[in-house]
C-alpha positions in Angstrom: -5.6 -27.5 52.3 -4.4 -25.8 55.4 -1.0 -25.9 56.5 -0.9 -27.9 60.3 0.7 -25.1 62.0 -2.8 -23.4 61.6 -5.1 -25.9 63.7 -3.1 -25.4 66.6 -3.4 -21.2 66.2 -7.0 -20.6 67.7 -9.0 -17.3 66.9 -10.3 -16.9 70.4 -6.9 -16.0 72.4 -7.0 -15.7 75.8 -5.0 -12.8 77.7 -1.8 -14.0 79.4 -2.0 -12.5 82.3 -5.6 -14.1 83.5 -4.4 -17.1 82.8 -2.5 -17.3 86.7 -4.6 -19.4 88.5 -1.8 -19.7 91.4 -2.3 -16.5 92.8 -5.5 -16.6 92.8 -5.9 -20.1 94.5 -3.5 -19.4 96.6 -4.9 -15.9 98.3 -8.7 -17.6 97.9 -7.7 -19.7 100.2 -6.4 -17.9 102.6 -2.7 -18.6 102.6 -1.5 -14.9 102.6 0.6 -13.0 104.3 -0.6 -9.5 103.9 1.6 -5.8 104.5 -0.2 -3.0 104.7 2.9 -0.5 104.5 4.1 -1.8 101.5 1.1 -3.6 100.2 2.7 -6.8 99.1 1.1 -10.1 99.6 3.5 -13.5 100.0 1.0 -16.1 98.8 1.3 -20.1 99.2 0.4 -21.9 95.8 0.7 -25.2 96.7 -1.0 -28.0 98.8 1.7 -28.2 101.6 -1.0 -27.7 104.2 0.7 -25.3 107.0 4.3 -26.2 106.1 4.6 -22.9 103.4 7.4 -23.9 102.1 7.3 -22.1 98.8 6.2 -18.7 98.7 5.5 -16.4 95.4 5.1 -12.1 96.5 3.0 -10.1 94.6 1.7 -6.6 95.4 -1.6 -5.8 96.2 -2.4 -3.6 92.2 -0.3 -6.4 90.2 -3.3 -8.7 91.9 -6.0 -6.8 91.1 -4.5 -6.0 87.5 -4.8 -9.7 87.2 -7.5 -10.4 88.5 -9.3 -7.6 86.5 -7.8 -9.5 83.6 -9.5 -12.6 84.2 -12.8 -10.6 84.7 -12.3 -9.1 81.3 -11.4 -13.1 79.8 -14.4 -14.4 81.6 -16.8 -11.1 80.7 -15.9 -11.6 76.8 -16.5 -15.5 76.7 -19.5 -15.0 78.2 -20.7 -13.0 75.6 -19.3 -15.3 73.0 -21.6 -18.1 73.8 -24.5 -15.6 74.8 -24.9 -14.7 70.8 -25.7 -17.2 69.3 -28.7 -17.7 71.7 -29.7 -14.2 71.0 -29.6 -15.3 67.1 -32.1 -17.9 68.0 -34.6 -15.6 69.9 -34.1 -12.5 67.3 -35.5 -14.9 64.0 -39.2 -14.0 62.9 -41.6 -15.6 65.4 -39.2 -17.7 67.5 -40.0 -17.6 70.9 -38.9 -18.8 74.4 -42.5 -19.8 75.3 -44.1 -22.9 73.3 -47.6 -22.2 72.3 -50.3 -24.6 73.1 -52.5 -25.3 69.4 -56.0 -24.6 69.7 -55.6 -21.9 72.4 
């Protein structure tokens, strides 16, 4: 029997760093402020509408570390769930199509 600290321990671990969804909500939507000189962006996570009350600064290459991160995350589950469908079609005579009898 396995010990209960091992259900919680998954095998599919998922990088840290794509897991900030702040950021990313926060310059999706537009609520940047943006320096060229020193490239840093001041981003506005929350829902305070135009208040911007609390900011979070990040520069311009930690954001696209992350966000490369998260490509990497999504790219790699994707192909997780993609295999098992290419089992299916790679057995002897499977097939996407269904064949009509008689024809």
């Amino acid at each position: 029997m396995r010990p209960l600290g091992q259900y919680d321990d998954p095998w599919f671990t998922l990088d840290p760093v794509a897991q900030d969804n702040k950021s990313r909500n926060g310059i999706a939507h537009a609520k940047i402020d943006y320096n060229e000189v020193t490239q840093k962006i001041t981003y506005y996570p929350k829902l305070e509408g135009m208040q911007r009350a609390s900011k979070e600064e990040i520069f311009l290459l930690d954001y696209m570390r992350r966000m490369l991160a998260l490509f990497r995350e999504v790219h790699r589950l994707h192909d997780l769930i993609k295999c098992p469908n290419y089992a299916i079609l790679l057995e002897p005579g499977a097939s996407l199509i269904k064949k009509v009898p008689g024809v």
